[in-house]
DSSP file (Angstrom, degrees, kcal/mol; ACC not computed):
  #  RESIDUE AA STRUCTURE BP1 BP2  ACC     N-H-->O    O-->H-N    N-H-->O    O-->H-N    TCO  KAPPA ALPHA  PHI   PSI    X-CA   Y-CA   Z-CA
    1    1 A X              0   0    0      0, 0.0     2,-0.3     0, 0.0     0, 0.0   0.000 360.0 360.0 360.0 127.4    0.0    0.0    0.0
    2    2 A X        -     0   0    0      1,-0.1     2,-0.0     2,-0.0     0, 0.0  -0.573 360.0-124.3 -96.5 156.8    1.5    3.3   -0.9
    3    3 A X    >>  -     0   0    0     -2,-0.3     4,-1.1     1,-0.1     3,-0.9  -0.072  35.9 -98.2 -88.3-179.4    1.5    6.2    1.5
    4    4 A X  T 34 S+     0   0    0      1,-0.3    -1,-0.1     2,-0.2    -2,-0.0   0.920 123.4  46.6 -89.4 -32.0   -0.1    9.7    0.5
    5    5 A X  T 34 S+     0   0    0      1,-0.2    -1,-0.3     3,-0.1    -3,-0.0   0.599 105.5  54.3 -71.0  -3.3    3.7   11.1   -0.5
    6    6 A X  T <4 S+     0   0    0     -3,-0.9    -1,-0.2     1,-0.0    -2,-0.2   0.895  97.2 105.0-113.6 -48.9    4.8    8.0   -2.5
    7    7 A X     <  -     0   0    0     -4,-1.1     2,-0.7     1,-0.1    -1,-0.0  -0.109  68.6-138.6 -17.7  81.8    1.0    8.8   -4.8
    8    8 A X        -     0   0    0     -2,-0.2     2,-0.4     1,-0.1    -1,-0.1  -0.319  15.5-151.1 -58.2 107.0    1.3   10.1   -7.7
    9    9 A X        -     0   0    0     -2,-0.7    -1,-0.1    57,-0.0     2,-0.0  -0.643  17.8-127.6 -89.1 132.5   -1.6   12.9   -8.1
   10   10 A X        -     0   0    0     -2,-0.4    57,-0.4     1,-0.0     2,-0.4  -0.370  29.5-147.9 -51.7 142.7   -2.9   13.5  -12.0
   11   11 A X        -     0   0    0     55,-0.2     2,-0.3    -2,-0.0    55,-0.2  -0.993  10.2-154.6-128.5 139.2   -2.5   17.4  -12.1
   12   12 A X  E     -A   65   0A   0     53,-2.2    53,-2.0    -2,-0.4     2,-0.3  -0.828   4.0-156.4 -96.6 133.4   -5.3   19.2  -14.4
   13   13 A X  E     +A   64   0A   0     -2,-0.3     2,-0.2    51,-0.3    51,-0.2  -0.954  29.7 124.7-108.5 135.4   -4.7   22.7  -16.1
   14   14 A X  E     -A   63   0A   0     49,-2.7    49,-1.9    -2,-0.3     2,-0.6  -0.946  49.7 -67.2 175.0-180.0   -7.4   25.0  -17.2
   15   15 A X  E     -A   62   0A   0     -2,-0.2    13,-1.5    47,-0.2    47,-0.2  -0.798  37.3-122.0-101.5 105.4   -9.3   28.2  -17.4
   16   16 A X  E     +D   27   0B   0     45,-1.4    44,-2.1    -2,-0.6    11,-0.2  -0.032  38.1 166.0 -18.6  94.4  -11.2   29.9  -14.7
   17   17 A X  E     +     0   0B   0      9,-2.4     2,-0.3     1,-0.4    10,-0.2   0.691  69.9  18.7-113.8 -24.5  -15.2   30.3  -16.2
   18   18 A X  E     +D   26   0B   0      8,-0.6     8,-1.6    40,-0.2    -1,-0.4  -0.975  44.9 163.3-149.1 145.2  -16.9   31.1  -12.9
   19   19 A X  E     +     0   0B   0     -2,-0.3     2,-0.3     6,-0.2     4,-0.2   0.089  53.5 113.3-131.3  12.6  -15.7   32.6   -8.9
   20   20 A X  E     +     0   0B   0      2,-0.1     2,-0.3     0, 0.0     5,-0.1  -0.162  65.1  70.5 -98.2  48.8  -19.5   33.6   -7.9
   21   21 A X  E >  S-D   24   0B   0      3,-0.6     3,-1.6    -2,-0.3    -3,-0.0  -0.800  94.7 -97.2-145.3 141.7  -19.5   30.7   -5.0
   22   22 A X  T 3  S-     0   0    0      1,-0.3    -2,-0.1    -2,-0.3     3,-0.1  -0.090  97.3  -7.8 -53.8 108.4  -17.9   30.7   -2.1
   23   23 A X  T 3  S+     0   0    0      1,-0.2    29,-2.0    -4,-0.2    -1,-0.3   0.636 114.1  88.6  53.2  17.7  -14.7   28.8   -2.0
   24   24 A X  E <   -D   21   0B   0     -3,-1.6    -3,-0.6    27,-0.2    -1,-0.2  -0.802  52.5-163.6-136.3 165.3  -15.1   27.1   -5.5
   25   25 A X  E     -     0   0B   0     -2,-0.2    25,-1.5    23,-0.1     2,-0.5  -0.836  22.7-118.6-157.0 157.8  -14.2   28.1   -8.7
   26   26 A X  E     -DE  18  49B   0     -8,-1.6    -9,-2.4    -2,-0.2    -8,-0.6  -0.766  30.6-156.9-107.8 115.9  -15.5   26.8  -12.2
   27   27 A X  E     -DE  16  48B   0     21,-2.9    21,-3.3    -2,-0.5   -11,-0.2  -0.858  11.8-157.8-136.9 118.6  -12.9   25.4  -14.2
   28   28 A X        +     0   0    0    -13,-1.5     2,-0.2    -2,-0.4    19,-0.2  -0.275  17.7 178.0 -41.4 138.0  -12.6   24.8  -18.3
   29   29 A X        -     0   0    0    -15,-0.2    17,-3.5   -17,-0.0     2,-0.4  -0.757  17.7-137.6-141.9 163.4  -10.1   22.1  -19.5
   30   30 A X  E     -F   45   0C   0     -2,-0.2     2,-0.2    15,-0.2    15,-0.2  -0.884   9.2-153.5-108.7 130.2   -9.7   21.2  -23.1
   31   31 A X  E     -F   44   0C   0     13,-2.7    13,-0.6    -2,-0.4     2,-0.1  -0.827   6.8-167.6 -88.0  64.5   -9.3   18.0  -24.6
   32   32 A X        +     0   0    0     -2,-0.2     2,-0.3    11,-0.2    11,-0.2  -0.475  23.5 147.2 -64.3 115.4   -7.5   16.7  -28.1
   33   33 A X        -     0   0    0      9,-0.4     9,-2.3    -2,-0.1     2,-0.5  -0.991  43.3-126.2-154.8 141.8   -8.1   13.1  -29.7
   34   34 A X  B     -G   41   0D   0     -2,-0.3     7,-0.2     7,-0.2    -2,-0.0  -0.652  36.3-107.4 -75.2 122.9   -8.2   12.0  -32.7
   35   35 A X        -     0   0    0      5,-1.5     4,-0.3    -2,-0.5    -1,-0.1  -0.176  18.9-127.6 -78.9 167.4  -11.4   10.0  -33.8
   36   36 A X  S    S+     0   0    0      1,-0.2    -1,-0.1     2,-0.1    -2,-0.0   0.987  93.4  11.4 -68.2 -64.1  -11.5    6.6  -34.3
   37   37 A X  S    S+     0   0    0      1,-0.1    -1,-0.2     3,-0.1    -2,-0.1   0.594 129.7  46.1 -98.2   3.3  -13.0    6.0  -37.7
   38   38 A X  S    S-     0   0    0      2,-0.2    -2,-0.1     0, 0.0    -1,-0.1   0.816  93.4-142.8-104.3 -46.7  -13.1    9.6  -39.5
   39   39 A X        +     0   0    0      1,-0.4     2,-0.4    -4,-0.3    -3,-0.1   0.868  53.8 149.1  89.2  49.9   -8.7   10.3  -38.0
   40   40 A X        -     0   0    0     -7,-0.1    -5,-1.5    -5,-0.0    -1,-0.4  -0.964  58.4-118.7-123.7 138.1  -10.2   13.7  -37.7
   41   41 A X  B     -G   34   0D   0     -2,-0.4     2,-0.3    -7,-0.2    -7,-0.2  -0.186  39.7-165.7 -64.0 119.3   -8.5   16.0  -34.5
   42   42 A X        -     0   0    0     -9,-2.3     2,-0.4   -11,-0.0    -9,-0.4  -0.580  13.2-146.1-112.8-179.9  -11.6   16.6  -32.3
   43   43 A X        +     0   0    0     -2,-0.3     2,-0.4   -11,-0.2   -11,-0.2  -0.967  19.0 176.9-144.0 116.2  -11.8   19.1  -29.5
   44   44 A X  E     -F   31   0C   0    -13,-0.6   -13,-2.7    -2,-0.4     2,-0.2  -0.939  12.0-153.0-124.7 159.3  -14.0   18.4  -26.0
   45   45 A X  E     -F   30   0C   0     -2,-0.4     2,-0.4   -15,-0.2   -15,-0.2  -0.930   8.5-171.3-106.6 153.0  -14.4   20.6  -22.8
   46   46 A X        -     0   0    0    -17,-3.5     2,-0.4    -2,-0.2    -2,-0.0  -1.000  13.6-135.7-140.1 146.6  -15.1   19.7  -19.3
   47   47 A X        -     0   0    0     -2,-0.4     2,-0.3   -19,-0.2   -19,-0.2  -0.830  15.7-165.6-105.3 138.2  -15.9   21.7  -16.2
   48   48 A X  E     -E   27   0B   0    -21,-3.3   -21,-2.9    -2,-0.4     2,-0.3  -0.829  18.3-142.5-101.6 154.8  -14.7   21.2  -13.0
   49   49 A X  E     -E   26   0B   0     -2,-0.3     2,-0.3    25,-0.3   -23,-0.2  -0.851  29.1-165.1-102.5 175.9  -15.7   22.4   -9.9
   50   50 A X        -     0   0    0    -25,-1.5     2,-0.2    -2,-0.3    28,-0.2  -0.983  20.8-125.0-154.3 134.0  -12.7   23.1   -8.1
   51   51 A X  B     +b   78   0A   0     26,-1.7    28,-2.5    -2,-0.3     2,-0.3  -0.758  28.6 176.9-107.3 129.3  -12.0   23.8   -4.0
   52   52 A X        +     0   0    0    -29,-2.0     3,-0.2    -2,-0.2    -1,-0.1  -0.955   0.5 177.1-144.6 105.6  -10.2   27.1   -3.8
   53   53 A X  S    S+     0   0    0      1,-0.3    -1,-0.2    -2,-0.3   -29,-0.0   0.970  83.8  38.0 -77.9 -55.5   -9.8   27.7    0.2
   54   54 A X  S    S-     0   0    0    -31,-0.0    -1,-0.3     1,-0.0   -31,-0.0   0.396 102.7-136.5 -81.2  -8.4   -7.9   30.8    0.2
   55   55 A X        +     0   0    0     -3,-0.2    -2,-0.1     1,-0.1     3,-0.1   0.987  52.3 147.6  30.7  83.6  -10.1   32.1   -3.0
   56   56 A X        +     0   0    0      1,-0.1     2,-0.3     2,-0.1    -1,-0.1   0.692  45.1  79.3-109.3 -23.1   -6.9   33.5   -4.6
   57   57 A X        -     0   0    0      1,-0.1    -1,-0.1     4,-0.0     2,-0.1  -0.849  57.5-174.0-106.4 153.7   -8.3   32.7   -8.5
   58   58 A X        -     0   0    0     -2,-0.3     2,-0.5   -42,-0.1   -40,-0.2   0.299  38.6 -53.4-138.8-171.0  -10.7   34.8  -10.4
   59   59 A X  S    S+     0   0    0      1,-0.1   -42,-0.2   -42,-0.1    -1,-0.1  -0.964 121.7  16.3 -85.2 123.3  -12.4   34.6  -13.6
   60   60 A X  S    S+     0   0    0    -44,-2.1    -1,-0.1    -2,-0.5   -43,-0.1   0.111  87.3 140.4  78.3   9.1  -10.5   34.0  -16.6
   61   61 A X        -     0   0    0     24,-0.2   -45,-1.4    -3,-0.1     2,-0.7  -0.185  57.6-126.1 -30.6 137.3   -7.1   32.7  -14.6
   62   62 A X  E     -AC  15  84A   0     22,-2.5    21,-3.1   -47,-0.2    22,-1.1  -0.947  43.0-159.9-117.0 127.9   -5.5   30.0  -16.2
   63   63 A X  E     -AC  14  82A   0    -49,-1.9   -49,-2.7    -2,-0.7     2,-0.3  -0.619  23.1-146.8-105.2 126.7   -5.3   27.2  -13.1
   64   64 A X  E     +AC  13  81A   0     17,-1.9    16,-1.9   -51,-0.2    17,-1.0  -0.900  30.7 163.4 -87.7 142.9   -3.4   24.0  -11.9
   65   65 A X  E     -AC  12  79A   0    -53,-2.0   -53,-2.2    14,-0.3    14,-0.2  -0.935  19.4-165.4-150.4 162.0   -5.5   21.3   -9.7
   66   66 A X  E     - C   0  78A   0     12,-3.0    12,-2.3    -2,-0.3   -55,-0.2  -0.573  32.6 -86.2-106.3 173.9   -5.1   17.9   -8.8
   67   67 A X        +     0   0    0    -57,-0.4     2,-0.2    10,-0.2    10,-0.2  -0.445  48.0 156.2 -62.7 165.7   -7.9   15.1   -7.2
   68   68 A X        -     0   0    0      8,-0.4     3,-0.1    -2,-0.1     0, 0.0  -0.845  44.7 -49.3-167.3 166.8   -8.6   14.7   -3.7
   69   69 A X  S    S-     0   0    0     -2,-0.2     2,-0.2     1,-0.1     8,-0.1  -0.152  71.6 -77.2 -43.8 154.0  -11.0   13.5   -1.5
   70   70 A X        +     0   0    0      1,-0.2     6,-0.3     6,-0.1    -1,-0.1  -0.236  41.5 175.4 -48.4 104.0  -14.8   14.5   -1.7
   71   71 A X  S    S-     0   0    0      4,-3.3     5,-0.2    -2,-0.2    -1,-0.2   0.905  73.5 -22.5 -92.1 -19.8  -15.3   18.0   -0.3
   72   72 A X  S    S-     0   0    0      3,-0.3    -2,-0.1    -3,-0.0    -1,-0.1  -0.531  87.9 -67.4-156.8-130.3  -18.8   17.9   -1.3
   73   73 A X  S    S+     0   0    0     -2,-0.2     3,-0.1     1,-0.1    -3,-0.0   0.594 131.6  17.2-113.5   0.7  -21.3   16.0   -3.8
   74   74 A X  S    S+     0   0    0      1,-0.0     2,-0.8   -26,-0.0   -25,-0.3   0.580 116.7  82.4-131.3 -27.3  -20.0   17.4   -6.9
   75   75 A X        +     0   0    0      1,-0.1    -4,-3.3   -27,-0.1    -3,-0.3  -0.588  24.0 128.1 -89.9  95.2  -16.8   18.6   -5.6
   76   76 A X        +     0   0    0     -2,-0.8     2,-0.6    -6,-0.3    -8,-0.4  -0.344  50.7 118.9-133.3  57.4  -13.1   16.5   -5.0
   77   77 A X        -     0   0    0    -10,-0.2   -26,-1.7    -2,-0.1     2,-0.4  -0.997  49.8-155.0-124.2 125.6  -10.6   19.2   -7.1
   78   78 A X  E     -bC  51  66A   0    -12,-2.3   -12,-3.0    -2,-0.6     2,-0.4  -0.950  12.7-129.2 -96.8 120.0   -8.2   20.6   -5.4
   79   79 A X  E     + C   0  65A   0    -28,-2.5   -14,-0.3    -2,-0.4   -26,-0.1  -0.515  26.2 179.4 -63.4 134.6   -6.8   23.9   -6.5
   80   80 A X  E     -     0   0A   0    -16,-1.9     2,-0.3    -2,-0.4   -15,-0.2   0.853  62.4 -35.2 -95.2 -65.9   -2.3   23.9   -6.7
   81   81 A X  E     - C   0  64A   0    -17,-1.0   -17,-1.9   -25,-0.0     2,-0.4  -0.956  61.5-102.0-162.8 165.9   -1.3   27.3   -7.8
   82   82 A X  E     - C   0  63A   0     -2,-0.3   -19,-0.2     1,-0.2     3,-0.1  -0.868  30.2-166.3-108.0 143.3   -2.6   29.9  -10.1
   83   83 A X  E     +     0   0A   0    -21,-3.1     2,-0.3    -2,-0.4    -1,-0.2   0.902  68.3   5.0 -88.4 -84.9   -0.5   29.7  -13.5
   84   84 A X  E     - C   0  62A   0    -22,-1.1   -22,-2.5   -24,-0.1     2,-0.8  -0.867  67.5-143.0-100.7 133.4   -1.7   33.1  -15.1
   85   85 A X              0   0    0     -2,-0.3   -24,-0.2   -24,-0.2   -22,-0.0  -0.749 360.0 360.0-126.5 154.4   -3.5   35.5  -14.1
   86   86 A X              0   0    0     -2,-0.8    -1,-0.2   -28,-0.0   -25,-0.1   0.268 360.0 360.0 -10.3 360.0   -6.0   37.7  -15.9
């Protein structure tokens, strides 16, 4: 069993789409894959929500966050560091 330091956490980048709730923030990421049977480059988005305790990012920041445990029913994102910001 590995310990929480030995745990490699997936880290997410993306863009800051909403800040109007209280300790969350709305975060855009973009996708690229190539489809299966047309080999043409497709393009998806997904929103997170995303638990930002100190509320340091804004709207239209571009955002690192990793998983984590559940902070609520929709929410287990943890914010890292603000990349850029607006």
């Amino acid at each position: 069993m590995k310990t929480n330091e030995q745990k490699q956490k997936k880290i997410y980048s993306g863009e800051v789409i909403s800040d109007r709730m209280d300790k969350t923030v709305v975060v855009k990421t973009e996708r690229t894959y190539m489809h299966p049977q047309f080999h043409k480059i497709m393009r998806t988005t997904k929103k997170y929500k995303v638990h930002d305790e100190q509320e340091q990012a804004s709207m239209g920041d571009v955002v690192e966050f990793y998983e984590g445990r559940p902070v609520s029913k929709t929410k287990c994102m943890y914010l890292m560091r603000v990349v850029k910001k607006s």
